[in-house]
C-alpha positions in Angstrom: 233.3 47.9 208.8 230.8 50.5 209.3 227.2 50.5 208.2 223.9 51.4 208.8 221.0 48.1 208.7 217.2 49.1 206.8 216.3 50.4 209.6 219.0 53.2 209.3 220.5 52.7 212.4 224.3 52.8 212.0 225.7 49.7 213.1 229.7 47.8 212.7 230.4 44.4 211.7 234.1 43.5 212.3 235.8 40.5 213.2 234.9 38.9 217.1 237.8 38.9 219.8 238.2 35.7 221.3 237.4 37.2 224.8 233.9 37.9 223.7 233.3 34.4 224.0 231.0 34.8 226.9 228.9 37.4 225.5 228.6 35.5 222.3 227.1 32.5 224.6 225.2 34.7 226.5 223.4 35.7 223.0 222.8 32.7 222.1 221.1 31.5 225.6 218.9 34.0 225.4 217.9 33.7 221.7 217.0 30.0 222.1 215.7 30.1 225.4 212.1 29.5 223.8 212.3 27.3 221.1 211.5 23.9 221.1 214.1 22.3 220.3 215.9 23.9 223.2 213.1 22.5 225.5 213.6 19.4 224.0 217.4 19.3 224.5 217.7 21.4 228.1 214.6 20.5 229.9 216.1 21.9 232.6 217.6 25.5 231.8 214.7 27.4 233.8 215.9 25.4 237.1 220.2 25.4 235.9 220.4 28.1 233.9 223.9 28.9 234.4 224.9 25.7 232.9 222.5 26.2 230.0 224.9 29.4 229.3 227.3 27.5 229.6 227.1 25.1 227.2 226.5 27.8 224.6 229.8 29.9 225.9 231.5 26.5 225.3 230.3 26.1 221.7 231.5 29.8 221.4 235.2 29.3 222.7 235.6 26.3 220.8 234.7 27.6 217.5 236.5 30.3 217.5 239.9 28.3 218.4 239.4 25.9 215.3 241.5 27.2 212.5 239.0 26.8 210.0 236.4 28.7 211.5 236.2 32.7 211.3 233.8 34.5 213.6 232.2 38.3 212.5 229.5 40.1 215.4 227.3 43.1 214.9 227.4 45.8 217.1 226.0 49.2 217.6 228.2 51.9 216.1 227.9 53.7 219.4 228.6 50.3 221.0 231.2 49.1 219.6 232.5 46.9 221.7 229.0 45.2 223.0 228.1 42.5 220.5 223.8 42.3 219.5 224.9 39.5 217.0 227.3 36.8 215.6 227.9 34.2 212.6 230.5 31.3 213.1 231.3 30.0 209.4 233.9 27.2 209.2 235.7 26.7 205.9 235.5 22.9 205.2 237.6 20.5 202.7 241.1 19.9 201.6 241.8 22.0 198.7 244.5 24.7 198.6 242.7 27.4 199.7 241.1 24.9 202.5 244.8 25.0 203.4 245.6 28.0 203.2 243.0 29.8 205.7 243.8 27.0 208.2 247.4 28.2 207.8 246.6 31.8 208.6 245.0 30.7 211.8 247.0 27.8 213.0 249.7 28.0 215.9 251.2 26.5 218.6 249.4 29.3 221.0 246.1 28.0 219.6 246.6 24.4 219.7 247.6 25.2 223.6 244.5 27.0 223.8 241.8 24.4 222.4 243.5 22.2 224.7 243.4 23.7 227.8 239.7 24.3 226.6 238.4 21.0 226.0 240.4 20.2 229.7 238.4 23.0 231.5 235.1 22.3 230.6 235.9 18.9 230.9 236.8 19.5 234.4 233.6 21.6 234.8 231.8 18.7 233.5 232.8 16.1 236.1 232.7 18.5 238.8 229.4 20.1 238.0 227.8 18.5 235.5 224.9 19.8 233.3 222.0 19.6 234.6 220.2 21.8 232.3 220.9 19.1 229.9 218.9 15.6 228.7 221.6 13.7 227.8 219.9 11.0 225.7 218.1 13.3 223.8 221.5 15.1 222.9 222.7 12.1 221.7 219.7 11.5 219.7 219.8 14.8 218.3 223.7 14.4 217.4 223.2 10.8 215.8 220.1 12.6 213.6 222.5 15.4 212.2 225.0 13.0 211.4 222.3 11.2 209.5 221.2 14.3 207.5 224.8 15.4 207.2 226.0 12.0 205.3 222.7 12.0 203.1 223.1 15.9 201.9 226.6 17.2 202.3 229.1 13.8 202.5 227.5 11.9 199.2 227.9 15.4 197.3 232.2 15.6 196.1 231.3 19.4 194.7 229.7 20.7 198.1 232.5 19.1 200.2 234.6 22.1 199.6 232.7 24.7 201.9 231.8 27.5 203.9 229.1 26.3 206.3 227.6 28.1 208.9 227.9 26.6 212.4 226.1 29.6 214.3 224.3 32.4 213.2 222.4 34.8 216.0 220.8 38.0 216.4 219.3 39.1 219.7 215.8 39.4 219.5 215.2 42.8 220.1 217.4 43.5 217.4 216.0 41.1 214.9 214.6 42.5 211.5 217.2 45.3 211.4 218.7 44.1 208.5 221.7 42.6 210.9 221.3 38.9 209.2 221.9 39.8 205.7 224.9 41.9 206.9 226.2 38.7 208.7 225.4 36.3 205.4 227.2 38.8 203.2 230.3 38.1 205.1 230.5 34.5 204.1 228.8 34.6 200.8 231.1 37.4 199.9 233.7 34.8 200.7 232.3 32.1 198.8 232.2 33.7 195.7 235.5 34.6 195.8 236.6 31.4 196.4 233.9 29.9 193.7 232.4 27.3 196.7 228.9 26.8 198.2 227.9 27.5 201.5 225.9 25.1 203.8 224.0 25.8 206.7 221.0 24.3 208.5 218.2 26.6 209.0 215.0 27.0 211.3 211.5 27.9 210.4 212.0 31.6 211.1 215.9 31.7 209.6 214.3 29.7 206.5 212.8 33.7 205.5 216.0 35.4 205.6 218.1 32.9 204.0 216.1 32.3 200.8 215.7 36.6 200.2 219.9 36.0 200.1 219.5 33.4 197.2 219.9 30.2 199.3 218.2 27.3 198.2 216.7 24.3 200.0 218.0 20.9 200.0 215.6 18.8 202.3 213.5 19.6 205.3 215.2 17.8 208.2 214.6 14.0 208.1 211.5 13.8 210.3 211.6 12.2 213.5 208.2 11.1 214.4 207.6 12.9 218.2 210.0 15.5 217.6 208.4 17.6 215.0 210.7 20.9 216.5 210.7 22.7 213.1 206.8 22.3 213.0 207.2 21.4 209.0 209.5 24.4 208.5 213.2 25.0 208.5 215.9 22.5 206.5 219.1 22.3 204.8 220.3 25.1 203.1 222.9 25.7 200.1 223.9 28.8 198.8 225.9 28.4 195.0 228.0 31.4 193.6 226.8 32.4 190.4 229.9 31.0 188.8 229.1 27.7 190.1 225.7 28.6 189.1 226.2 29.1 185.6 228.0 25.8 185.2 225.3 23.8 186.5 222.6 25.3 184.4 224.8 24.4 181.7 224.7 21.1 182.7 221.0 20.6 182.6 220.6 22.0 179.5 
């Protein structure tokens, strides 16, 4: 699909190849490089930068094997085949059309392949290691998602039927180009098709983008005294078709 982002440079949004895994990682190395939640989580990555990458080439590959997931990059119409940008959005729940879009994916060759990934970079992991990596406060970080995730999506039956965003990126230098709301259209367009909210966490600076697209906020994330990384910004994010939305205006009338 081509198009052309406020800027009026034409640009192509189409579907990512599973080969573009690497690229995909490499993106998102770079974008996160400076935050500080990535300081917090790789102290490291200045020193072991390679497995820094790595880690986000991992989360790359193995999205984009799970058959809920579906995977979209931006690219330069003169580039086409050089991603600048990518959403992951996985389709979450067990109603029939849940079903169906894990059917269109699912196969013997992919379940070979998410295999054979989580055994490589398993491999990688006791060979090399990851040193880019603080270990204790990834699992801090994990066990503080899963809090936020039973306390705002689990508890909720009408948002357990999904789209949430897993990954959302836009190189830098090609941030403010109107590349993000192209991305979000691809899931919200989606979504209200399918008459289901989408989910996604968001930071301080994706906060901006995601309410001018009609997301609302849930919660800020459940603060964690030392470990401010949002710096009071950033949350949980919902985005409700406006089907859905109609109903529930009803309801509080």
């Amino acid at each position: 699909m081509a198009s052309q982002t406020s800027k009026g440079a034409p640009m192509i949004i189409r579907p990512a190849k599973l080969r573009e895994y690497k690229i995909l990682g490499r993106i998102a190395s770079i974008t996160y490089f400076p935050t500080p939640l990535t300081a917090f989580l790789s102290p490291g990555r200045v020193e072991y930068y390679p497995h820094y990458e790595r880690s986000f080439q991992k989360r790359a590959l193995t999205l984009m094997l799970d058959p809920r997931v579906r995977s979209m990059v931006a690219c330069e119409a003169t580039k086409p085949d050089v991603p600048i940008a990518y959403i992951h959005f996985k389709r979450l729940g067990d109603d029939p059309v849940a079903k169906r879009i894990i059917k269109e994916k699912a196969s013997v060759l992919l379940w070979i392949l998410r295999w054979l990934t989580w055994a490589w970079y398993l491999l990688l992991s006791m060979v090399l290691g990851n040193k880019a990596e603080d270990p204790e406060a990834l699992r801090l970080f994990i066990k503080w998602a899963i809090e936020d995730n039973e306390k705002y999506w689990k508890r909720y039956s009408e948002r357990q039927n999904r789209w949430h965003v897993q990954s959302f990126v836009v190189l830098p230098q090609f941030q403010g180009k109107g590349l993000g709301k192209q991305l979000i259209a691809e899931v919200t367009k989606r979504a209200a098709e399918e008459n289901v909210v989408v989910g996604l966490e968001a930071t301080r600076e994706g906060e901006i983008l995601y309410r001018r697209v009609g997301f609302e906020m849930l919660a800020r994330f459940t603060p964690h005294p030392g470990y401010e990384f949002f710096e009071g910004g950033g949350g949980l994010f919902l985005w409700t078709p406006p089907a859905l939305k109609t109903i529930r205006d009803q309801k509080t009338l």
